[in-house]
N, CA and C atoms as an extended XYZ file, in Angstrom:
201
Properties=species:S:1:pos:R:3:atomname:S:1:resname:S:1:resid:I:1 pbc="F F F"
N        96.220       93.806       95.556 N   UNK     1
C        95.223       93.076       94.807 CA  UNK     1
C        94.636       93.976       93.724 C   UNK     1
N        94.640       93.610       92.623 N   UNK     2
C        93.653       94.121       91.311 CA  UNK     2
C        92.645       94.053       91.251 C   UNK     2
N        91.601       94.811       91.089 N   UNK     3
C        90.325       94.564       90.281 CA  UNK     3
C        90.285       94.362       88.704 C   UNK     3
N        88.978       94.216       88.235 N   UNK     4
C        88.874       94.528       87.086 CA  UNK     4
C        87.490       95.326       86.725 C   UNK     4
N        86.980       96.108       85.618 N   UNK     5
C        86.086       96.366       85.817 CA  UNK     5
C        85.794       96.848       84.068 C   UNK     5
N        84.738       96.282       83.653 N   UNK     6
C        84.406       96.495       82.164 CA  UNK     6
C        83.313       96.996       81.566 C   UNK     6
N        84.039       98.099       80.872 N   UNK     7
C        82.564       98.640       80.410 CA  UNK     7
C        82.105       98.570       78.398 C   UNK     7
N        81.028       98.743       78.016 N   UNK     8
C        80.843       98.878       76.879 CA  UNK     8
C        80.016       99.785       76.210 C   UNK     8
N        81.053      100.267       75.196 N   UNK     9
C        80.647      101.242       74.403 CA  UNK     9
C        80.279      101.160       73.120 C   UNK     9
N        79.283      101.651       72.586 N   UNK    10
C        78.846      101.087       70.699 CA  UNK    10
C        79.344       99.942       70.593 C   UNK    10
N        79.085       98.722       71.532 N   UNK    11
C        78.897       97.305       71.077 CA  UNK    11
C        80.216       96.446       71.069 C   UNK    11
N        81.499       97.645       71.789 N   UNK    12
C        82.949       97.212       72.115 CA  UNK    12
C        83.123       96.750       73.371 C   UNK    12
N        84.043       95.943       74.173 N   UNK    13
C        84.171       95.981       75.684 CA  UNK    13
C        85.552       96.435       75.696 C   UNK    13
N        85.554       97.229       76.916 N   UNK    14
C        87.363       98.085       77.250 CA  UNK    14
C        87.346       97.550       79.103 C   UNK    14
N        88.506       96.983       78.929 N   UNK    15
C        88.160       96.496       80.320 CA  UNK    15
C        89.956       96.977       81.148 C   UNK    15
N        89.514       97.798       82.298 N   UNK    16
C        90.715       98.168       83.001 CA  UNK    16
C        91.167       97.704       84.576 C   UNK    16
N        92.300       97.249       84.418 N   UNK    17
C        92.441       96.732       86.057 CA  UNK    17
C        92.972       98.073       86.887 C   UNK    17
N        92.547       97.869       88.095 N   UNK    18
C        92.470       98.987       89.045 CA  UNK    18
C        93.416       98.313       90.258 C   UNK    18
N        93.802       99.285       91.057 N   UNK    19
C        94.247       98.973       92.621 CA  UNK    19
C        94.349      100.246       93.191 C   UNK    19
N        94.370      100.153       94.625 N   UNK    20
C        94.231      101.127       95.468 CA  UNK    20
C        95.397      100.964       96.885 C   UNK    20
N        96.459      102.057       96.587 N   UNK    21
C        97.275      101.700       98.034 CA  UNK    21
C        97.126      103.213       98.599 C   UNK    21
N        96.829      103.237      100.132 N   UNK    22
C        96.507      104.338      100.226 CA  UNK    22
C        95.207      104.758       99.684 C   UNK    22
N        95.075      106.064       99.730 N   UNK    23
C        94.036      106.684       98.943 CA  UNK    23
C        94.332      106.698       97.745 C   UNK    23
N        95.250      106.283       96.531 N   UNK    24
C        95.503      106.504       95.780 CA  UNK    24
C        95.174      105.158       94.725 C   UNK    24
N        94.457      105.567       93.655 N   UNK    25
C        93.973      105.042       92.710 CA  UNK    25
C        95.066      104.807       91.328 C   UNK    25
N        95.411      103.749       90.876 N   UNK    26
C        96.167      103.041       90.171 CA  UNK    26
C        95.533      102.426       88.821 C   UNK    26
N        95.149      102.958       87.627 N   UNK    27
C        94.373      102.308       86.591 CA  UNK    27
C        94.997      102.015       85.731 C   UNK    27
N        95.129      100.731       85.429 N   UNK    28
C        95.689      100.382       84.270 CA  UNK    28
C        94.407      100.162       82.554 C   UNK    28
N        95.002      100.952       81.750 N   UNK    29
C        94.480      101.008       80.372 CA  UNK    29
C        94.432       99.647       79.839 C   UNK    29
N        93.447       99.624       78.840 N   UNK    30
C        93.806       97.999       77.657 CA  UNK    30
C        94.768       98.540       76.743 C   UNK    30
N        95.255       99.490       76.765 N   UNK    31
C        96.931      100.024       76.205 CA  UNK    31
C        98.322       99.697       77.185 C   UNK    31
N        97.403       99.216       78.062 N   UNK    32
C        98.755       99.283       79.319 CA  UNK    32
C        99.547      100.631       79.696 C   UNK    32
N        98.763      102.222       79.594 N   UNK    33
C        98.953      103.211       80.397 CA  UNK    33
C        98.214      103.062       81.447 C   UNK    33
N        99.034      104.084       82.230 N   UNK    34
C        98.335      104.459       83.551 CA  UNK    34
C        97.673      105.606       83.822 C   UNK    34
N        96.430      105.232       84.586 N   UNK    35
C        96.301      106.782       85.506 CA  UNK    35
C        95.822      106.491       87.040 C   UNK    35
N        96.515      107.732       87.426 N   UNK    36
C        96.865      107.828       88.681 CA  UNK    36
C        95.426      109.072       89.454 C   UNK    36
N        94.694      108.561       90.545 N   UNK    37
C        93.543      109.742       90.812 CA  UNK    37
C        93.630      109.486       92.585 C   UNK    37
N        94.357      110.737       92.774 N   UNK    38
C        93.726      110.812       94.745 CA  UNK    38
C        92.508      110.463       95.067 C   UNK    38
N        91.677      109.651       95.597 N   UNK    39
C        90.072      108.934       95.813 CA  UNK    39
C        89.136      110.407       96.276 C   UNK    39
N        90.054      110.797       97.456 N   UNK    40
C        89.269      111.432       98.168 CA  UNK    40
C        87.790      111.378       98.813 C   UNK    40
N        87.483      109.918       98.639 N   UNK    41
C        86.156      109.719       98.919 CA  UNK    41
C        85.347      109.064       97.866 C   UNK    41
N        86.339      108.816       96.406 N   UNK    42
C        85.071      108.085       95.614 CA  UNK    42
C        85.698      106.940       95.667 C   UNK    42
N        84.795      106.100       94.698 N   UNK    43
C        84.759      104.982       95.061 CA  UNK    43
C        85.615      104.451       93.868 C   UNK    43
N        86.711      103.215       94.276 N   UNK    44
C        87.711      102.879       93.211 CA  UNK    44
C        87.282      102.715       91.922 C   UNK    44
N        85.741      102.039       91.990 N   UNK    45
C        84.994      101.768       90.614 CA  UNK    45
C        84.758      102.905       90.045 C   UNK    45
N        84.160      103.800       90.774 N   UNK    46
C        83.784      104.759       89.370 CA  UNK    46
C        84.719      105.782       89.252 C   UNK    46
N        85.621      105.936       90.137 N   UNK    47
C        87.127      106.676       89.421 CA  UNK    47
C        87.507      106.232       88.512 C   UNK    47
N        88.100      104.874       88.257 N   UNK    48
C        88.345      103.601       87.212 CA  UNK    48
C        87.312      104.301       86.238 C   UNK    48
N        85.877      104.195       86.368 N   UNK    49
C        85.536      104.221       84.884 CA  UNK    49
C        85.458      105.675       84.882 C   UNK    49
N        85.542      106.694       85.259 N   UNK    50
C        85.666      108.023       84.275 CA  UNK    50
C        87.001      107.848       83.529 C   UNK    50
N        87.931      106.911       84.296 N   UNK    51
C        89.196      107.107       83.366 CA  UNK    51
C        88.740      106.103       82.076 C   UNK    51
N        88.159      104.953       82.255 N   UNK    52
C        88.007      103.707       81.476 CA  UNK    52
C        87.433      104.905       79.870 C   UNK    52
N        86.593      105.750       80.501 N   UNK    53
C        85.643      106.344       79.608 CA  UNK    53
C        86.159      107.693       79.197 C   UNK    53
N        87.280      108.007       79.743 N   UNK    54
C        87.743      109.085       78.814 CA  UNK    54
C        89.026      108.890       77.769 C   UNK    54
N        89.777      107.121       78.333 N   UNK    55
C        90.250      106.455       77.491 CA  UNK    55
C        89.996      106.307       76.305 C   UNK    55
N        88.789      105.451       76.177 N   UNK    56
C        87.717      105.371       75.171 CA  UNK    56
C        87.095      106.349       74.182 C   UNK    56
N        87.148      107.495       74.884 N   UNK    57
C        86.794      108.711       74.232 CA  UNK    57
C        88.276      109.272       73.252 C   UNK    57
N        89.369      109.152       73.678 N   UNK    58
C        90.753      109.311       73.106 CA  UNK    58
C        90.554      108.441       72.153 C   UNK    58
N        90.718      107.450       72.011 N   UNK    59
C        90.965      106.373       70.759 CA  UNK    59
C        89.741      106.787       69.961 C   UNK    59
N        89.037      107.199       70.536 N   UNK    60
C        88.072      107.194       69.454 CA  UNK    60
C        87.863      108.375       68.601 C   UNK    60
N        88.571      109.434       69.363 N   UNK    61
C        89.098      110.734       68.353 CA  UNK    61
C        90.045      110.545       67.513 C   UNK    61
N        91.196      110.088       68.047 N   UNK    62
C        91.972      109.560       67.507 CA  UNK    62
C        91.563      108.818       66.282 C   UNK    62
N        90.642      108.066       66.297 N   UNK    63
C        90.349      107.324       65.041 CA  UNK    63
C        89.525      107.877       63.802 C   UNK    63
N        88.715      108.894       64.434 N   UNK    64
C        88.104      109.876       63.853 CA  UNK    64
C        89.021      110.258       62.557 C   UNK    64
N        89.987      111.154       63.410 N   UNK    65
C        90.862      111.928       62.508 CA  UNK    65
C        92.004      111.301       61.373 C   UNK    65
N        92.219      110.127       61.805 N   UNK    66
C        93.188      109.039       60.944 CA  UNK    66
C        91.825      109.154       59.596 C   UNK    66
N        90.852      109.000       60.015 N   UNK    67
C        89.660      108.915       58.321 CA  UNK    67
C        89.496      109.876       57.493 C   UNK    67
């Protein structure tokens, strides 16, 4: 089963679906990459969003430097 979970940044929404088999955390990007995080004890949501939010932080360097 998937989650979803959405966050917003400067007035954008980035929204990533998650799953969990095992301890192992499964995030899918609004690029459709993945990342992959052993839980070890956190919680699927906010693993999901450090990735959601360092996603976000990429594109947005990324866009930086294209200017």
């Amino acid at each position: 089963m998937e989650d979803e979970l959405t966050i917003e940044i400067n007035g954008a929404q980035y929204t990533a679906t998650y799953s969990v088999f095992n301890d192992t955390l499964t995030a899918i990007m609004p690029d459709g990459s993945q990342r992959y995080t052993e839980l070890r004890g956190l919680t699927p949501m906010m693993a999901t969003r450090t990735h959601l939010r360092a996603y976000v932080l990429s594109i947005s360097r990324q866009n930086n430097q294209e200017d």
